[in-house]
C-alpha positions in Angstrom: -23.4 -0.2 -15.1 -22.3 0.8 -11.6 -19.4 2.4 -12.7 -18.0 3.1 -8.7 -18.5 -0.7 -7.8 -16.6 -1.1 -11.4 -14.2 1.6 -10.6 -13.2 -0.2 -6.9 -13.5 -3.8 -8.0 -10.4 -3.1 -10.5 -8.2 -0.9 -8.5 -7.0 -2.8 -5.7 -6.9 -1.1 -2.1 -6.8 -3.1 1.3 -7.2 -1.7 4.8 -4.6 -1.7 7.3 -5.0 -0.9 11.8 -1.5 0.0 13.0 -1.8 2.2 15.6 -4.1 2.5 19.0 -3.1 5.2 20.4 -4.4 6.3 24.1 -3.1 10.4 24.4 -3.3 12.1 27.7 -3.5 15.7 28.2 -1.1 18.2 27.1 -0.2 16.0 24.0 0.0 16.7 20.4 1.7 14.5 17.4 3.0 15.1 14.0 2.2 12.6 11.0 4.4 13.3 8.0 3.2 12.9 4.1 2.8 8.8 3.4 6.0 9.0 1.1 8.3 9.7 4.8 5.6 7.4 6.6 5.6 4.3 5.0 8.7 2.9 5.4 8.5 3.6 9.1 5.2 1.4 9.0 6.4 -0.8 6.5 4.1 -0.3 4.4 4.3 -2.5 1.1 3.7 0.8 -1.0 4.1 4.4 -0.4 0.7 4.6 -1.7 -1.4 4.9 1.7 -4.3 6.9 3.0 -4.0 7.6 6.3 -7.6 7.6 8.4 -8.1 8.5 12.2 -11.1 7.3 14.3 -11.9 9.1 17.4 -12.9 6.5 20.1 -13.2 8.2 23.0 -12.4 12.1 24.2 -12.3 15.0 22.3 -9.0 16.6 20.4 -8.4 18.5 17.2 -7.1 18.4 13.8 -4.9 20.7 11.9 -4.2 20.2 7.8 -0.6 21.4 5.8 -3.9 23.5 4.3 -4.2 25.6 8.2 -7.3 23.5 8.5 -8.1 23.0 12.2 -11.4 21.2 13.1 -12.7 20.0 16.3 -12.9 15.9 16.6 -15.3 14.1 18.9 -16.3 10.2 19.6 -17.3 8.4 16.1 -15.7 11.2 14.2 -13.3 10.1 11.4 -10.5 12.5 9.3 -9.3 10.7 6.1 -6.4 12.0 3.9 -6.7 10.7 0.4 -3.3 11.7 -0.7 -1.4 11.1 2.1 -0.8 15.0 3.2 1.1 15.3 6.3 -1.2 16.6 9.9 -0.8 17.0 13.2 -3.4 16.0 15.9 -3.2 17.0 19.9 -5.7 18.3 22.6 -4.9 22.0 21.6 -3.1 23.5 18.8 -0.3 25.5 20.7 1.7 23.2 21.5 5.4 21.7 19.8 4.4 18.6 18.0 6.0 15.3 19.3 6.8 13.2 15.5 5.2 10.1 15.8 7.7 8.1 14.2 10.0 9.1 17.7 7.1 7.7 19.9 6.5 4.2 18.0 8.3 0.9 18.7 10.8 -0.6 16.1 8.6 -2.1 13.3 7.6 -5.4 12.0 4.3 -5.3 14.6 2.4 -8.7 14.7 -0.4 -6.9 15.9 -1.4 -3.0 16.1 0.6 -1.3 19.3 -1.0 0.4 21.8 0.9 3.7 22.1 -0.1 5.6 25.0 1.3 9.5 25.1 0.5 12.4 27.0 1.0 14.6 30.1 -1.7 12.2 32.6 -4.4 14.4 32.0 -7.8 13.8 29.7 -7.9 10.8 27.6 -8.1 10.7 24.0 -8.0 7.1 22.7 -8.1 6.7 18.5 -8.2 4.4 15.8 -5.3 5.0 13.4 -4.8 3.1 10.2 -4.4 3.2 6.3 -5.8 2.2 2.9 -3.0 0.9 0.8 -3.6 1.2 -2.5 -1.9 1.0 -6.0 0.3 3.4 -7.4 -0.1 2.4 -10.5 -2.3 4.7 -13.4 -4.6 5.7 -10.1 -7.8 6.5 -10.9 -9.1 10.1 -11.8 -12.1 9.7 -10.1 -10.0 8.3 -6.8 -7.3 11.7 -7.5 -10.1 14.0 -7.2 -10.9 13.7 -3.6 -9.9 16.5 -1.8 -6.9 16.2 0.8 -8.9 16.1 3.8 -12.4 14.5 4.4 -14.1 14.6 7.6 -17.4 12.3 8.7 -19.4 12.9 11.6 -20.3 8.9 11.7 -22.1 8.9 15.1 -24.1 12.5 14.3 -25.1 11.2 10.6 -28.6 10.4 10.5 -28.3 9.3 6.6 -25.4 6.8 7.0 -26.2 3.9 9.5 -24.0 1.6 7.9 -21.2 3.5 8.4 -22.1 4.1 12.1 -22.2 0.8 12.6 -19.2 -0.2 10.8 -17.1 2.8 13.1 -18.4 1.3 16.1 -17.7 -2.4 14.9 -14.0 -1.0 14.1 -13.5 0.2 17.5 -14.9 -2.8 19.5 -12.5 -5.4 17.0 -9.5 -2.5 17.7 -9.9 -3.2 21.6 -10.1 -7.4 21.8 -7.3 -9.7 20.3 -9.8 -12.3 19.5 -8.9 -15.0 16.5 -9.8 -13.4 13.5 -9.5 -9.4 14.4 -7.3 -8.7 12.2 -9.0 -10.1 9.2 -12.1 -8.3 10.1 -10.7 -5.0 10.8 -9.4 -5.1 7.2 -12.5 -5.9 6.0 -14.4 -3.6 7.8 -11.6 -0.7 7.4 -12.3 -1.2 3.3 -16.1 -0.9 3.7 -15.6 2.1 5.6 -14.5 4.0 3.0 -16.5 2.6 0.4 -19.3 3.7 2.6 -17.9 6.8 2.9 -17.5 7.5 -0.8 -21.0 6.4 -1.5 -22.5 8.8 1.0 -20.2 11.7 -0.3 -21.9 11.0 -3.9 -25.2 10.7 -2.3 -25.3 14.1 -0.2 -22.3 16.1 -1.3 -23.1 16.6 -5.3 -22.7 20.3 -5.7 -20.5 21.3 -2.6 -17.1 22.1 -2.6 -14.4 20.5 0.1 -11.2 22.4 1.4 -12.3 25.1 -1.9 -11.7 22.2 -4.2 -14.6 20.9 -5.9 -14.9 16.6 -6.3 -15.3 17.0 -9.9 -14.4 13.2 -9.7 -18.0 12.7 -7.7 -19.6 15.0 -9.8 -18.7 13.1 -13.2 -20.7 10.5 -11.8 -23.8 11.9 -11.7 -23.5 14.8 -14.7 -26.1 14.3 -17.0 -23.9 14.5 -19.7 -20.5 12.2 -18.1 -22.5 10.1 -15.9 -23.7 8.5 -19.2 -20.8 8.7 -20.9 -18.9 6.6 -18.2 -21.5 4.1 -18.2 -21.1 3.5 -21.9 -17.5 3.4 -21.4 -17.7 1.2 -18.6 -20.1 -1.3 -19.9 -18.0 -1.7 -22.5 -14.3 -0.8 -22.7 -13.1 -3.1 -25.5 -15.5 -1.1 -28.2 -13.5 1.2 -30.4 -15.2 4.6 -29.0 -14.4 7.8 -30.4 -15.3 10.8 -29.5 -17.6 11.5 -32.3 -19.8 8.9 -31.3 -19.5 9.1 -27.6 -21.0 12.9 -28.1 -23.4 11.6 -30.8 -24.7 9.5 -28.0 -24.7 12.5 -25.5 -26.8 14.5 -27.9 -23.9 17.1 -27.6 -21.0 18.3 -29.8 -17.8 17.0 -29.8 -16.4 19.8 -28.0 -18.4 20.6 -26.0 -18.0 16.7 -24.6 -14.0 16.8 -24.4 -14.7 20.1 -22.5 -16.8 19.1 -19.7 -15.1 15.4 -19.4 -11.7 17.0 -19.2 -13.0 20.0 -16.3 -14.4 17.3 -14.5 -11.7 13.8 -14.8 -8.7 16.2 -15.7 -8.2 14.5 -19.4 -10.2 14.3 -22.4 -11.8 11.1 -22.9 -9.6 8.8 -24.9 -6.9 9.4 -22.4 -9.6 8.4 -20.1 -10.4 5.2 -22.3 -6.8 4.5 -22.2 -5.9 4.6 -19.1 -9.1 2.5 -17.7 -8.4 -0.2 -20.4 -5.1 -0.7 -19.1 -6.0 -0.5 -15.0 -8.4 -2.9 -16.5 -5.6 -4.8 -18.1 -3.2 -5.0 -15.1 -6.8 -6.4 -13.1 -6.6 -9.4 -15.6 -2.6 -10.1 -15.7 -2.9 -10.2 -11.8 -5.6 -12.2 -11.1 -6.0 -14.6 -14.2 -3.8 -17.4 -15.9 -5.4 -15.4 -19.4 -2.8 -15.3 -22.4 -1.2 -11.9 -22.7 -3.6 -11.9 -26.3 -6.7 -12.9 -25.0 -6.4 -9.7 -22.1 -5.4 -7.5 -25.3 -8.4 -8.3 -26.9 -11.0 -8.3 -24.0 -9.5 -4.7 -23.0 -9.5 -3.0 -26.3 -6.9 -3.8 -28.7 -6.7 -5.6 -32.6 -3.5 -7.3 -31.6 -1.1 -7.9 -28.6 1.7 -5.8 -30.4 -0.4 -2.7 -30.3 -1.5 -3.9 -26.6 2.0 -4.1 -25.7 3.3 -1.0 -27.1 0.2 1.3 -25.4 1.2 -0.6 -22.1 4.5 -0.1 -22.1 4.3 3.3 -22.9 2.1 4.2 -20.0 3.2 1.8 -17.6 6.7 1.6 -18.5 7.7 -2.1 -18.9 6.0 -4.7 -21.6 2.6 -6.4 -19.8 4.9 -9.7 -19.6 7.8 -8.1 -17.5 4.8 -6.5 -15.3 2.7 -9.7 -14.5 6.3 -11.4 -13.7 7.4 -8.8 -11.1 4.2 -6.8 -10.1 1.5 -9.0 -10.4 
């Protein structure tokens, strides 16, 4: 079991361009948390990671964390839980708020906003991953709250070179079709992205937080366990045999699970049997019964009372108005 591909096919995320921006020397811009910036974009859930693509020119970076790092062409800054930034050609500046300098929403197509004092050019890719609110995966609340890819100057990622490059030729045209691609392209980018960070980054620590989420991927004791888990969610696991099947004690596997997913495994088991669950009301016709049984549960009374209590309406009222 690929338990990432599993992991992104269930949780729904889609990628959004809505801003080219073309900045001119002196400038610098605020970008508040997603919660205050979605409605301005109109985004259809405050749910949103915000990403930046440098195109062309240099400028720089600074994180609510005093974070400041240098940006150059190909260079993309991601914020995985929607933490508020600023971004200008120096850092001494008063921040202009970006929602001041944008035209009044619904766009049909991304704006170009151009900003600045006439001087160097600076010219970015700004969009978002929208994604769902609902029971959001551990392994997806684990990434730190910035992440920054040198696309152009990694020699290990060529996909995702060519995908950056790709998202900045399809930002520049209005040919038929753009805006379909750049989606497309925008959610491969950061699949790429999280593939490469489990590939290269499995013991290093980002912003002083480590990505326990990655690294429960590939322990030798949770990678398995997750596979087991993911292969087959409708088995009635406990804990006993999960750690039977780990060759470690009981505690010692509700230890490690919880330092590195931030619950103990049932919870875990829970919750991915009902992401699972909301997967199946939204995109299938299935009887509320059938999904009980394929996610887990002896009866659709027990399924309904589990998902009501963690989702907060019965699985019927969800599918009517959320799915």
């Amino acid at each position: 079991m690929d338990v990432l591909s599993d992991i992104l096919r269930v949780i729904r995320f889609s990628g959004v361009i809505d801003l080219r921006p073309e900045f001119s020397a002196p400038w610098m811009i605020e970008t508040p948390s997603c919660s205050n910036f979605a409605d301005t974009i109109q985004s259809d859930t405050i749910r949103i990671v915000p990403f930046h693509i440098v195109a062309e020119g240099n400028c720089w970076v600074k994180t609510t964390t005093d974070i400041c790092q240098a940006l150059s062409p190909g260079d993309i800054i991601i914020f995985p839980h929607g933490d508020a930034h600023i971004l200008g050609d120096r850092l001494d500046q008063v921040p202009a708020p970006i929602a001041d300098l944008l035209p009044a929403p619904p766009w049909k197509e991304p704006p170009v906003l151009i900003y600045g004092g006439g001087g160097q050019i600076t010219r970015l890719v700004c969009g978002f991953l929208q994604c769902e609110q609902l029971l959001l995966h551990p392994f997806l609340k684990s990434l730190p709250g910035f992440m920054y890819i040198q696309a152009f100057a990694e020699a290990t990622a060529p996909l995702l070179k060519t995908g950056v490059q790709q998202i900045i030729q399809e930002a520049d045209c209005n040919q038929p079709g753009s805006v379909c691609v750049l989606t497309r392209l925008v959610e491969l980018m950061f699949i790429e992205i999280l593939r490469n960070y489990m590939q290269n980054l499995p013991n290093q620590q980002m912003d002083g937080i480590q990505m326990n989420g990655i690294l429960a991927l590939n322990d030798p004791i949770i990678g398995p366990v997750l596979n087991w888990i993911h292969t087959d969610p409708a088995h009635p696991w406990t804990v006993s045999e999960l750690a039977k099947q780990a060759n470690v004690s009981r505690s010692a596997l509700a230890a490690r699970f919880t330092e590195l997913l931030g619950q103990p495994p049932m919870q875990y088991l829970i919750q991915w049997r009902l992401q699972l669950a909301t997967h199946h009301l939204r995109n299938t016709g299935e009887s509320i019964a059938t999904i009980a049984i394929q996610v887990g549960y002896e009866s659709e009374a027990a399924f309904n009372r589990a998902f009501k209590r963690h989702v907060g309406m019965p699985p019927g009222v969800w599918r009517h108005h959320c799915g």
